[in-house]
C-alpha positions in Angstrom: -7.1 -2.1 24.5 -7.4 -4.4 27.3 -9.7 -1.4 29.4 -11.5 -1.1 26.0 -12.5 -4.9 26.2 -10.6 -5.2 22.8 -7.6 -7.7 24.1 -8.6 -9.4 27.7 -5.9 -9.9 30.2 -6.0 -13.7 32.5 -4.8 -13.7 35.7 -1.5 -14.8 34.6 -0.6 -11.8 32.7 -1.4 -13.4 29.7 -3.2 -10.9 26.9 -5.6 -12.8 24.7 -8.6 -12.1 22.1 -11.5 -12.6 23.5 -13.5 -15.6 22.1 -16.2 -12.9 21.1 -14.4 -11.3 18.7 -12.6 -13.9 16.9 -15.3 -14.4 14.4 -15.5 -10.7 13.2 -11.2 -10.3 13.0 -11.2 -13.6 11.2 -13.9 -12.9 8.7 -12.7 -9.2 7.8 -9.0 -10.2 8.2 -8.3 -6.7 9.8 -4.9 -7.9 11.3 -3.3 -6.6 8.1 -4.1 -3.1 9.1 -1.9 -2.7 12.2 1.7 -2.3 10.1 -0.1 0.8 9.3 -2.3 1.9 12.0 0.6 4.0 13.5 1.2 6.5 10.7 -2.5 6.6 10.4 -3.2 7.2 13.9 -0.5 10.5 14.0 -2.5 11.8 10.5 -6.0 11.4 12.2 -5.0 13.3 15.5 -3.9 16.2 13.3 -7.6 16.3 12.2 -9.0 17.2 15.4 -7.2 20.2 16.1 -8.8 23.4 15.6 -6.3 24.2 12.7 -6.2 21.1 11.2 -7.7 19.4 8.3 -11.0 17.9 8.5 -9.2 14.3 6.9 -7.8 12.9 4.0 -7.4 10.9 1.3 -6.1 7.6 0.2 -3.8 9.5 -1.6 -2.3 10.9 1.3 -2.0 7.4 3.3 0.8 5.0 3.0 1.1 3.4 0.2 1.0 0.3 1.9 -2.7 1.1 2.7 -3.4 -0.1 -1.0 -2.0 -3.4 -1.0 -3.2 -4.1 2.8 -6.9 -3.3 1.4 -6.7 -6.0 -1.3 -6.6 -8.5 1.2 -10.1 -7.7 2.4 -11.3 -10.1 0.2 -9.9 -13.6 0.6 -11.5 -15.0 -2.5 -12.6 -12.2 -4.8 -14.1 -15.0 -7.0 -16.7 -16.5 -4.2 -17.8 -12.4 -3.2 -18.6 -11.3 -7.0 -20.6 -14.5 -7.5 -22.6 -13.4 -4.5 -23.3 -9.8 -5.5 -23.9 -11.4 -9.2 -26.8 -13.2 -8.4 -29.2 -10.5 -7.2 -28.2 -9.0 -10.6 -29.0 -11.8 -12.8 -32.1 -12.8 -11.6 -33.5 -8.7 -12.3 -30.7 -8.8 -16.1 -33.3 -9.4 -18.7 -30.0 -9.6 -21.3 -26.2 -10.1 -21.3 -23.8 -8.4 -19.1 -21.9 -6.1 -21.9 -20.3 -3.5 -20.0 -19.4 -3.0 -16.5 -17.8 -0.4 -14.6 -15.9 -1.3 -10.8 -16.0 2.5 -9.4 -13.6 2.5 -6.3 -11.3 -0.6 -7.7 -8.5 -0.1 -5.5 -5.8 -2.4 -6.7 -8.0 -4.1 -9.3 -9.0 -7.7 -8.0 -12.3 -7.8 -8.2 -11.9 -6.4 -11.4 -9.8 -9.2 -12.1 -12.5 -11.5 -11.2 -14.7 -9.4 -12.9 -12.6 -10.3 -16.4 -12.2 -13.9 -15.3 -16.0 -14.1 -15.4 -17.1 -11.5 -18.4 -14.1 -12.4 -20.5 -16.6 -10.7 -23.4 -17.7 -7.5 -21.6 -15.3 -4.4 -21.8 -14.4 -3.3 -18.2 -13.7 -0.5 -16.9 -11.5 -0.2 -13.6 -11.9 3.2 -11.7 -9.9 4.7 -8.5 -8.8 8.4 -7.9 -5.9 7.2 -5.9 -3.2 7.2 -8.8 -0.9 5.0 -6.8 -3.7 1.8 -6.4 -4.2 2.2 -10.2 -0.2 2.1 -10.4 -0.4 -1.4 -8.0 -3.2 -2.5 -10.6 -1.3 -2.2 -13.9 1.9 -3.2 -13.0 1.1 -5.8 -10.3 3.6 -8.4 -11.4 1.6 -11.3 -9.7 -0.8 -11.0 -12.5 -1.1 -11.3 -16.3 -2.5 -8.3 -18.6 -6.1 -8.0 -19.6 -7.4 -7.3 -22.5 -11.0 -6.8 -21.6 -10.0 -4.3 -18.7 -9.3 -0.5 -19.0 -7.6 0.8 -15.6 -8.6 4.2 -14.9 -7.0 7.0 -12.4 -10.9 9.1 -12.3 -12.6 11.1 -10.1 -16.2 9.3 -9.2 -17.7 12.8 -9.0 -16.8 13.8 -12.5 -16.6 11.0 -15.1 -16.1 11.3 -18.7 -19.3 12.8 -20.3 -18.7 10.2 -23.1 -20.0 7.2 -21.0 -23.7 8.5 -20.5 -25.9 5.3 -20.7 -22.9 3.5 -21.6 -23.0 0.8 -18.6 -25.3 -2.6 -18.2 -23.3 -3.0 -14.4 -21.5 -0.3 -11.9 -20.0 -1.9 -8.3 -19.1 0.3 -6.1 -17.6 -2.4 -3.3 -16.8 -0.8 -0.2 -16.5 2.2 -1.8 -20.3 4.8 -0.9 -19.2 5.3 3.1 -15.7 6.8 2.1 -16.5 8.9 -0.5 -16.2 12.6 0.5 -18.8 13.7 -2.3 -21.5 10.8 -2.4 -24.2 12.5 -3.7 -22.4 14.1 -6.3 -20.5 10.4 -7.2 -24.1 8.6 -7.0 -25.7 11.1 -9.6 -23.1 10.3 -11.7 -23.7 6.4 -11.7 -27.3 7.4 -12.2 -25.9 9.3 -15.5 -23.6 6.7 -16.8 -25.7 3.5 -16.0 -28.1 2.7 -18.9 -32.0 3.2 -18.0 -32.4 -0.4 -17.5 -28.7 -0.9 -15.7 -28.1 -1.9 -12.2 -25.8 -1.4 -9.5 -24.3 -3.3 -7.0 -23.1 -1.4 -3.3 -21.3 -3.4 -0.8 -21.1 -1.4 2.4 -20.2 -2.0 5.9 -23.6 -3.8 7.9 -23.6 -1.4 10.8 -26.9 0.3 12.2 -26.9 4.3 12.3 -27.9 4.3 15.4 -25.0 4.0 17.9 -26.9 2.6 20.5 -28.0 -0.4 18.2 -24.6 -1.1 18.0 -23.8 -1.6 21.9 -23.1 -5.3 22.8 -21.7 -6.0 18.9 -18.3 -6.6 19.9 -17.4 -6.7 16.0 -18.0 -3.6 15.7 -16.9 -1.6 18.7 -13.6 -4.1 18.0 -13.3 -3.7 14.6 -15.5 -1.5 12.2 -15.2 1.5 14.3 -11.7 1.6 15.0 -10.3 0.9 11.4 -13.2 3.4 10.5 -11.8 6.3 12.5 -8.5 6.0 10.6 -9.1 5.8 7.3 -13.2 5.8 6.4 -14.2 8.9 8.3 -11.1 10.7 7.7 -11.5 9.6 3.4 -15.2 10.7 4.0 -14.3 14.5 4.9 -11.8 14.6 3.0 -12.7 17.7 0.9 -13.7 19.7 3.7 -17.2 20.1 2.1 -19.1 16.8 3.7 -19.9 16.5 7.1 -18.3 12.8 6.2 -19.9 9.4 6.7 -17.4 6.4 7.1 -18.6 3.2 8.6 -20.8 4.9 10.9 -23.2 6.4 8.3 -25.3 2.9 9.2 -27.2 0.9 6.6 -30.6 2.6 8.0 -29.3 5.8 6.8 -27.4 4.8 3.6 -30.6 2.7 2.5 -32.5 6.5 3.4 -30.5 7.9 0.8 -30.9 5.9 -1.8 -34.1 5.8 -2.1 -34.5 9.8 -1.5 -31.8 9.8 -4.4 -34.0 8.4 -6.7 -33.3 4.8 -6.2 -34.6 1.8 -5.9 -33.5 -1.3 -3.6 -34.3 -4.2 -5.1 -32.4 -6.5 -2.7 -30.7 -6.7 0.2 -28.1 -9.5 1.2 -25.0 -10.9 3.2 -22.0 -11.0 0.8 -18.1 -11.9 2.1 -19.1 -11.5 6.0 -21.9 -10.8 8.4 -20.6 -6.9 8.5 -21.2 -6.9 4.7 -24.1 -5.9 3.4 -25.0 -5.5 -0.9 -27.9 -3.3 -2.2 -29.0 -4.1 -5.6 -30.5 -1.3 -6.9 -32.2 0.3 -10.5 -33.2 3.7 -11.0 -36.7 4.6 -10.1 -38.9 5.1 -13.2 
């Protein structure tokens, strides 16, 4: 780490942080990654070999991985009032149903009941073991306006067709192994004058445009190669994203999906960056 420029060595033979990357670790609170970034680093060099898998899922990381990811958000109240008001100055009428696609452990969607305590919520993860840490997380109370679902993104019920005003998919689009299929599905359940909300790592998709951004060569790229990448091939059909995909290229394929970014902003940190988007008419 210290040949990497990650930790700096004085003369002493003290190690240190450099000053450089203190904003980024504070801001994204990565620290909480390294009690599993052992185990994770033995499962990803298994994906290189030649007889290997091409990665996995959150499924098949610790379970700790679950609860560590919770804490990405320090106030989960503050971040959905940011990605909120893009989407209430396009919402012509109330907020009635929402889905949180990706919902991990269920705090946003938690904030997400705080705030709509009259909008039915749905709560979606594939991972049956963050939807197990969201209904019976004994740090918080039951609620009534929240459904937690164990779901595939790529293949939701057929009974929710038009059926949503809001979908968030927060920090969710650059590790799904099956984007395309997941997004045409949002398309599908999101009512025709719906909108959704992606928070996505800020990093350009050009790797040279990255050189000199110590946040990321220190911190988005490394946690990346552990767990986004690896979640992003998972299904050994995708030639996998993670945070490398680059907002350049994410914003490509939205609009080539059909589309429509209607804003672009900062939300939680300056490696965070939330499209609001409607379907092209």
């Amino acid at each position: 780490m210290v040949t990497t420029g990650i930790v700096s060595l004085d003369d002493s033979g003290n190690y240190f942080i450099p000053q450089a990357l203190k904003p980024g670790l504070k801001e994204l609170n990565q620290a909480f990654f390294f009690p599993v970034m052992a185990t994770l680093t033995e499962k990803v060099k298994i994906c290189f070999r030649n007889d290997g898998p091409k990665g996995y899922t959150y499924g098949e990381m610790p379970a700790e991985v679950v609860d560590l990811l919770e804490k990405k958000i320090p106030d989960c109240d503050i971040a959905l009032e940011q990605i909120l008001d893009p989407v209430m100055e396009l919402r012509k009428g109330p907020i009635c149903t929402i889905l949180d696609l990706g919902c991990g452990g269920g705090n946003l969607s938690r904030a997400l009941s705080r705030r709509f305590t009259d909008a039915v919520i749905y709560a979606v993860d594939y991972n049956t073991t963050a939807i197990k840490r969201a209904t019976e997380n004994p740090n918080y109370p039951n609620v009534n306006n929240i459904q937690f679902l164990c779901l595939d993104a790529k293949a939701l019920p057929s009974e929710w067709t038009n059926m949503f005003d809001w979908v968030i998919l927060y920090d969710v689009l650059h590790d799904l192994s099956g984007h395309v299929k997941a997004m045409d599905e949002v398309r599908r359940v999101l009512k025709e004058d719906g909108i959704v909300s992606l928070n996505d790592p800020d990093l350009h998709s050009n790797v040279r445009d990255n050189i000199g951004d110590t946040d990321v060569a220190g911190v988005g790229y490394a946690i990346s190669t552990v767990i986004c990448l690896p979640s992003s091939m998972s299904d050994g059909e995708q030639s996998g994203h993670g945070m490398g995909w680059g907002t350049e290229n994410k914003e490509e394929f939205l609009t080539n999906a059909g589309w429509v970014v209607t804003d672009k902003r900062k939300v939680g940190s300056h490696l965070a960056l939330n499209f609001t988007c409607v379907k092209k008419e």
